[in-house]
C-alpha positions in Angstrom: -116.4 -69.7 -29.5 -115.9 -72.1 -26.6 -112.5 -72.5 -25.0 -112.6 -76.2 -25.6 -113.0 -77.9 -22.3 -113.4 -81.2 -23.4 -110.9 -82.0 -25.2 -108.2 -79.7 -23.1 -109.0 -82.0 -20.3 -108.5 -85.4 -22.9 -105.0 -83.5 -24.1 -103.4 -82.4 -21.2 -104.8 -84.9 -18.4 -104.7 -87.8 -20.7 -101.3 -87.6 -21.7 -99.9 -86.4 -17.6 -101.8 -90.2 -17.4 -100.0 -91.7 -19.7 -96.7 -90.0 -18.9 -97.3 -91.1 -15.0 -97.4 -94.3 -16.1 -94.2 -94.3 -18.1 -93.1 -93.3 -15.2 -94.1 -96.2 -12.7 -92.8 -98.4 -15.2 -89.6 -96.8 -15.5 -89.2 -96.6 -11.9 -90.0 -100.6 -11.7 -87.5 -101.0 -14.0 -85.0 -99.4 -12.0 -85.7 -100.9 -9.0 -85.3 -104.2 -11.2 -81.9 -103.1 -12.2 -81.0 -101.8 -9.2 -80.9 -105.5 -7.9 -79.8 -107.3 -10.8 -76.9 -104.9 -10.5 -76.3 -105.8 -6.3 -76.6 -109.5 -7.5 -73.5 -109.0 -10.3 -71.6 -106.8 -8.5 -71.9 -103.9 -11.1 -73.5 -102.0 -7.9 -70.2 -102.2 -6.3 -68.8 -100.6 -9.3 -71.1 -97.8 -9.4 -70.2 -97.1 -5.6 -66.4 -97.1 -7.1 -67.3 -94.7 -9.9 -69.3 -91.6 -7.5 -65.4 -90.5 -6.3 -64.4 -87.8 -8.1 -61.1 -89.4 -8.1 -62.0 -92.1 -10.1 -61.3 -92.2 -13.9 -64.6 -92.8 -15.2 -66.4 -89.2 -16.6 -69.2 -90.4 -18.1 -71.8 -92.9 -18.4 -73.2 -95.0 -21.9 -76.6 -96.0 -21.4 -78.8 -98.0 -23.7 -82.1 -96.7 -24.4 -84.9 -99.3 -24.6 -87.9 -96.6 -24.2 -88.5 -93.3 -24.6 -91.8 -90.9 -23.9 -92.0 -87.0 -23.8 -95.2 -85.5 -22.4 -94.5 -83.2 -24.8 -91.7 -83.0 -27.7 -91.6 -79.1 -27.4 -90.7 -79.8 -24.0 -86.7 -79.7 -22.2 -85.1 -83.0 -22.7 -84.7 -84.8 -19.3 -83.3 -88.9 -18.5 -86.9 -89.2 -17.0 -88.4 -89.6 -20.6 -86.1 -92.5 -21.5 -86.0 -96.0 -20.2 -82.3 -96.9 -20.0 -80.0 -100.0 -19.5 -76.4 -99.1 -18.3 -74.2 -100.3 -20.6 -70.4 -99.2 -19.6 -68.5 -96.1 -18.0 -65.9 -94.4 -20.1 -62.9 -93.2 -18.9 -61.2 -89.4 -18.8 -59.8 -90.5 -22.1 -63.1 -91.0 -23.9 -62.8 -88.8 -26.7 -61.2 -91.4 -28.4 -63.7 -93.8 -27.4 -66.5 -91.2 -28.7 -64.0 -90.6 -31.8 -66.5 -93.6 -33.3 -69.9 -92.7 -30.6 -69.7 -89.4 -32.5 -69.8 -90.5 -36.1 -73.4 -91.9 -35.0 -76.7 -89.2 -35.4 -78.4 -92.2 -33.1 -75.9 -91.5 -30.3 -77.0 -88.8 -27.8 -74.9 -86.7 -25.4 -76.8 -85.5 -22.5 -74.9 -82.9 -20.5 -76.2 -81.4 -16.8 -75.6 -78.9 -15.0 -77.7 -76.9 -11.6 -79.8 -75.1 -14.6 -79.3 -76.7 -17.7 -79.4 -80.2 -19.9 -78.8 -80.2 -23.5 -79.4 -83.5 -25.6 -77.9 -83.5 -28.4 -80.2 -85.8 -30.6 -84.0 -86.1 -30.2 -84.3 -89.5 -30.8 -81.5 -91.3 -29.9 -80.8 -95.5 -29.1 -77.6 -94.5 -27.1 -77.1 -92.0 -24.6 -73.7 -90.9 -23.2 -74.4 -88.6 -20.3 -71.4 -86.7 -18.9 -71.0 -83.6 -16.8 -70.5 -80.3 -18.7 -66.7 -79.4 -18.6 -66.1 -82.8 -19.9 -68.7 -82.1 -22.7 -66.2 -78.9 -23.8 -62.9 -81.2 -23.2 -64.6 -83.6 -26.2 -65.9 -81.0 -28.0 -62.1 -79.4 -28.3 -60.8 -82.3 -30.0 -63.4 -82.3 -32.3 -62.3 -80.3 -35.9 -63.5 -77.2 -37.0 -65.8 -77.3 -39.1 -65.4 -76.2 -43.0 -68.2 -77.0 -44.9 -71.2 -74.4 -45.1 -73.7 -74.1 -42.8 -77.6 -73.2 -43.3 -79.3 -71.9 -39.9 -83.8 -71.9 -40.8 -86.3 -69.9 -38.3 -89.4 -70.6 -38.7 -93.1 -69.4 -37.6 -94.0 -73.2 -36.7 -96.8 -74.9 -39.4 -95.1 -72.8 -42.4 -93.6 -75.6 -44.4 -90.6 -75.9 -42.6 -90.1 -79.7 -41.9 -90.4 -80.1 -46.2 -87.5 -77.6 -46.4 -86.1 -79.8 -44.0 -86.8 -82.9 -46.4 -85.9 -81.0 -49.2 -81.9 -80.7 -48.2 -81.8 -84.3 -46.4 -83.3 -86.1 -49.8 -79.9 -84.6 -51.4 -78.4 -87.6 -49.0 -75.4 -84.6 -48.9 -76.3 -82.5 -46.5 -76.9 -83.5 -42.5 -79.8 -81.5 -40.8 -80.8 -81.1 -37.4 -84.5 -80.1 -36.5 -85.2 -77.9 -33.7 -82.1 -79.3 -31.5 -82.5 -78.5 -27.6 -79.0 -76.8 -27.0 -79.6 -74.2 -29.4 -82.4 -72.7 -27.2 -80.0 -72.9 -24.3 -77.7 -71.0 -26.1 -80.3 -68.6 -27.6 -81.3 -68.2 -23.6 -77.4 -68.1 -22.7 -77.1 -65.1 -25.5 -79.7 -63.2 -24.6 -79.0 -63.0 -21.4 -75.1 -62.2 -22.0 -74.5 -60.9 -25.4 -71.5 -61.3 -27.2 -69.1 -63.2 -24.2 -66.2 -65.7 -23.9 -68.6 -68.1 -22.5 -71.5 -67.8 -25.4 -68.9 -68.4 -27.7 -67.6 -71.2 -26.0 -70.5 -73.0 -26.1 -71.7 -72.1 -30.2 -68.4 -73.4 -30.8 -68.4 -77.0 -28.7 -72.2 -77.1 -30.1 -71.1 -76.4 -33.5 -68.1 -78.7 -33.6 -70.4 -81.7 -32.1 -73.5 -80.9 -34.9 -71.0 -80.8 -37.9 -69.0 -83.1 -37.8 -67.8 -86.3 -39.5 -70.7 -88.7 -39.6 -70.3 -92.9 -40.9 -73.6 -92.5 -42.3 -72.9 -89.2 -44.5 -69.1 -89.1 -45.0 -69.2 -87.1 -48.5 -70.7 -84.5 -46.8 -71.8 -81.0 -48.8 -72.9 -79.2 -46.0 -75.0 -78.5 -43.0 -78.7 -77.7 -41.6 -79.7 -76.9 -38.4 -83.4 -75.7 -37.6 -84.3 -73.7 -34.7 -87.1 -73.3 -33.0 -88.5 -69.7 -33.5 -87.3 -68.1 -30.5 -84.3 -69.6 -30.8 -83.0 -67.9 -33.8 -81.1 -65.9 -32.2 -78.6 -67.9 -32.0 -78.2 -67.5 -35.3 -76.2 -64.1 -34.8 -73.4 -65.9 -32.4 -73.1 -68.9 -34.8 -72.6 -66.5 -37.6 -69.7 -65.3 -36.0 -68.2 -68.7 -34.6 -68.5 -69.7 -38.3 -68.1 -67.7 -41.4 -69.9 -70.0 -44.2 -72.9 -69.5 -42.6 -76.6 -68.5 -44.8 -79.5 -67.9 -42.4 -83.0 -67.0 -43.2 -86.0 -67.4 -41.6 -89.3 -69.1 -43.0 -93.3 -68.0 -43.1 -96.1 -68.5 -44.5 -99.8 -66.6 -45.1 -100.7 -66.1 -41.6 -104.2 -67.9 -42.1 -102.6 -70.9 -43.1 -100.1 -70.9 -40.4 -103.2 -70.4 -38.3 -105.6 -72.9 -39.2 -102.5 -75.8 -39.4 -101.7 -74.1 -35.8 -105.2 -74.7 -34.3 -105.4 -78.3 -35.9 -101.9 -78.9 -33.9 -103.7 -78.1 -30.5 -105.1 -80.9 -30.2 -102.1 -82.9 -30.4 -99.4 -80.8 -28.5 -100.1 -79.9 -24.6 -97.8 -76.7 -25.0 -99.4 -75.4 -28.2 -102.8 -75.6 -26.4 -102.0 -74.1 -23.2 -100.8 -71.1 -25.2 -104.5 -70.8 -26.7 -105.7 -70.9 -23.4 -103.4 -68.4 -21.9 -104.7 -66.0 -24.9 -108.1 -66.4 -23.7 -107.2 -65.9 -20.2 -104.9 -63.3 -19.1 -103.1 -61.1 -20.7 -100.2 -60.8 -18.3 -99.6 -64.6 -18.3 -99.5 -64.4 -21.9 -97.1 -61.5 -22.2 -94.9 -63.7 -19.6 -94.8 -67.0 -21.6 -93.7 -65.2 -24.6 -91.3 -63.2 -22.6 -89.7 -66.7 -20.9 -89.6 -68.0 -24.6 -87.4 -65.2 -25.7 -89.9 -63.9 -28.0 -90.7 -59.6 -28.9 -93.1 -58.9 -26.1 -93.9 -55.7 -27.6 -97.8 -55.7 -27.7 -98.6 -59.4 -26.1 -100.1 -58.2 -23.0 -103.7 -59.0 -24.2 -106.7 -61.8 -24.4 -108.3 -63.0 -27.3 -111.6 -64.5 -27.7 -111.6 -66.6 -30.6 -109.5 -69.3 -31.6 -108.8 -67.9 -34.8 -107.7 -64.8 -33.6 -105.3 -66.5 -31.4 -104.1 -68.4 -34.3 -103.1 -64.9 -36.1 -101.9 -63.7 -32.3 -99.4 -66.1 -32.4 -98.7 -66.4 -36.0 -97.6 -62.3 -35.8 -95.4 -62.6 -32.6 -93.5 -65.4 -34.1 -92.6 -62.8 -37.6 -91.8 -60.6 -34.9 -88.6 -62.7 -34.1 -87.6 -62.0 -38.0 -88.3 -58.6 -38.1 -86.0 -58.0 -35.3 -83.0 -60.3 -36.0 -83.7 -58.5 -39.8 -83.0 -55.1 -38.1 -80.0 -56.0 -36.2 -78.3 -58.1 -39.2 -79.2 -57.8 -43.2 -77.6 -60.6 -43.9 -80.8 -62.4 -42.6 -83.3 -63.0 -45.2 -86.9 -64.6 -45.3 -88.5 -66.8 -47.2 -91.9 -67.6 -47.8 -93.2 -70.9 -48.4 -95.6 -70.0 -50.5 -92.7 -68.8 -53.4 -91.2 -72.4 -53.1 -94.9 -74.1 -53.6 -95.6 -72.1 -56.8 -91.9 -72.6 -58.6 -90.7 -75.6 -56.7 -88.1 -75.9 -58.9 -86.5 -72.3 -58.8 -87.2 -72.4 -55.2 -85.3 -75.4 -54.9 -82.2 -74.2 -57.2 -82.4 -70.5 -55.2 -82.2 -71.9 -52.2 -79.3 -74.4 -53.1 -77.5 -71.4 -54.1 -77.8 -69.1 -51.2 -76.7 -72.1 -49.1 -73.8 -72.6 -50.8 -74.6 -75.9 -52.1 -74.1 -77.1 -55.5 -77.2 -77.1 -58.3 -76.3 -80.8 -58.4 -78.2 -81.4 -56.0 -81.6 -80.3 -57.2 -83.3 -83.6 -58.5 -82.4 -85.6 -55.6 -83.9 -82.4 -53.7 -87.3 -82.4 -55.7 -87.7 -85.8 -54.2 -88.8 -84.5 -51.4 -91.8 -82.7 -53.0 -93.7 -86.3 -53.3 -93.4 -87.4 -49.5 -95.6 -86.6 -46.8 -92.9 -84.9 -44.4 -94.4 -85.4 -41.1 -94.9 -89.2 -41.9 -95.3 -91.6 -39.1 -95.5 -88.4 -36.3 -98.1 -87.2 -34.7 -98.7 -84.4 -37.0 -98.8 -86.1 -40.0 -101.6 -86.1 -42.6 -103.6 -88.8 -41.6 -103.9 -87.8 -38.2 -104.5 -83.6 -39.0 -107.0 -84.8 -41.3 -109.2 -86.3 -38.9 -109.8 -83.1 -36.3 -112.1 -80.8 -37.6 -111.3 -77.7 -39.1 -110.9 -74.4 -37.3 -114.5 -72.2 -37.9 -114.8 -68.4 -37.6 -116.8 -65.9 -38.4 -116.2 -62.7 -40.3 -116.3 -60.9 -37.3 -113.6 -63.0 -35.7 -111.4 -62.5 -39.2 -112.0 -58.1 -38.6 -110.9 -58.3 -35.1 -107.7 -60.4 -36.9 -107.5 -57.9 -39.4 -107.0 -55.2 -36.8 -104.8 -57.2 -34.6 -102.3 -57.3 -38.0 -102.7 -53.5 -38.7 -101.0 -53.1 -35.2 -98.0 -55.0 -35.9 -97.8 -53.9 -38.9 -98.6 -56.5 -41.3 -101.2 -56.2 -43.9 -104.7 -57.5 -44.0 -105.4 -61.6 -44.2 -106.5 -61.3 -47.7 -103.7 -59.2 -48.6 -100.3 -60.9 -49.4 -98.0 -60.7 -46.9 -94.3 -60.2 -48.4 -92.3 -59.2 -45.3 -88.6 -57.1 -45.9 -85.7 -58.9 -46.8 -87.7 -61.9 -48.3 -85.8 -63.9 -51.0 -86.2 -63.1 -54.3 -86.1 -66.3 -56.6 -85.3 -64.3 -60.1 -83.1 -62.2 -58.2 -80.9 -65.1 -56.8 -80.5 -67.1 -60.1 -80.3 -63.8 -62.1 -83.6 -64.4 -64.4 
């Protein structure tokens, strides 16, 4: 099979076009401001505001803009188009008593190494250094309502899960969140410290809490990206009511859903690349994105085989939080599709939540989860399917028996999966 020239080059160079000319507009735009701000005098102010003696800690922005070369990658003020809008003072927390209560609010926090943002998609931004970020985040409460932490394989179902507990209107989820992959990196590097747990706890106390939108709040849902779950551990500890699991899917499916998101996400096809490369570079990405490296240092020379490459490495991140912890379960998507129902009512019950929820929850069963996104259903439906031979599905097949997973036409039912019957007591 070919490695796709053509349209790696539309991907990858056509959106670095489009990006670069985000860009050019963004920078006219601040050149723009720059002088409207001279002419006004708010220049003089900003002057004021870069002595550390002054009051001012943090700056709101407006954001009028926004464009990400690509959404899996780290948040950065260069993919928004901003207005300033006011400085807050060292006393902001009472000023962000209100900012906070608002998911479309984003705090943006820097440091020499790191920038977490704290909602993907936000109209506001308040971007303040660091150690200001912890002052706010100690006058936040503690939270008390139960939490729900969901790994996932990627393209196994997991944004309908997702649906599944916002259509209760009860429970407040997060998807993939930036910070929690700084604090999986900050974790993995440094174990259980006084500094990890500083940091689950500010990020904790910022994601749970109060919001205007949901005040009768049930409880909480925050999904990280594979790798990331590690965090999981550290949150557990930070906060007691706390369920985690991790979901998958038949590898094949994950695989052929995987191939159909190359051609949208640069990242996901420069992994497929790096498969057919070199195996070293491919043992180093998954290394830099904290996944098992045990048994990555290889090529592949079929897309499909790529697919199920990928698909094992990211069960891998289970199987390994799974030996460390038993308390972390899996759960396969493919359960919840043929009782949707139990599922539903299982899952409400490891999570702490009440059964009331349930028929709000089944709502979610009848939407298209990835509406109005770039991997929705209109736009997957139009790129071809992924084609392989049976030769390409034996090379899978042996790929599996490695890492210990069974055969593609074999189910797949890895340890510590969920057990519908066994949860409701059927």
């Amino acid at each position: 099979m070919a490695i796709r020239i053509l349209d790696t080059i539309l991907l990858l160079i056509g959106r670095l076009i489009i990006k670069g000319i985000f860009l050019f507009l963004r920078l006219i735009f601040c050149i723009v401001q720059t002088l409207s701000w001279k002419i006004f005098g708010i220049q003089d102010s900003i002057e004021k505001n870069k002595d550390p003696k002054s009051k001012p800690v943090a700056q709101a922005l407006k954001v009028l803009a926004t464009w990400k070369y690509c959404i899996l990658m780290p948040p950065s003020l260069r993919d928004f188009i901003c207005v300033h809008d006011e400085y807050i003072d060292a006393e902001m927390w009472q000023y962000l008593g209100k900012e906070f209560q608002d998911k479309n609010c984003g705090i943006l926090t820097a440091t020499r190494s790191s920038r977490w943002l704290c909602s993907s998609s936000p109209k506001r931004l308040i971007v303040m250094p660091m150690e200001e970020f912890y002052k706010v985040c100690a006058r936040l409460p503690d939270p008390e309502k139960p939490l729900t932490i969901m790994g996932n394989t990627a393209r196994c179902g997991s944004t309908l899960l997702t649906q599944i507990f916002e259509c209760t209107n009860k429970v407040i989820s997060y998807s993939e969140p930036y910070p929690l992959n700084n604090l999986g990196t900050m974790f993995h590097k440094k174990g259980h410290c006084a500094e990890v747990t500083k940091l689950a706890r500010s990020l904790l106390r910022m994601y749970l809490r109060p919001l205007v939108c949901m005040p009768d709040v049930e409880g909480y849902l925050l999904k990280p990206c594979g790798p990331s779950f590690i965090c999981a551990e550290v949150i557990k500890k930070v906060h007691a009511k706390t369920a985690v699991f991790y979901l998958y899917r038949d590898m094949e499916s994950v695989t052929k859903s995987m191939y159909k998101l190359s051609f949208v996400l640069p990242t996901t096809r420069m992994c497929y690349l790096f498969c057919r490369l070199n195996g070293n570079l491919v043992e180093a990405v998954f290394k830099n994105a904290l996944f098992p490296t045990e048994g990555t240092n290889r090529v592949t020379d079929n897309d499909y085989c790529s697919g199920i490459f990928i698909a094992a490495i990211a069960s891998n991140v289970y199987l390994k939080m799974r030996k460390e912890d038993k308390d972390v379960h899996g759960l396969l998507f493919d359960d919840l599709l043929q009782d949707k129902e139990k599922g539903v009512r299982a899952i409400l019950k490891v999570c702490r939540l009440p059964e009331s929820l349930l028929k709000d929850a089944m709502v979610a069963f009848t939407r298209d989860s990835q509406r109005n996104s770039i991997v929705s259903k209109e736009i997957f439906a139009a790129i071809k399917p992924l084609e392989y031979t049976e030769e390409d599905k034996m090379k899978s097949n042996k790929l599996l028996k490695e890492f210990g997973y069974p055969p593609i036409d074999q189910p797949c039912r890895i340890d510590g999966t969920l057990d519908f019957d066994e949860i409701l007591g059927n």
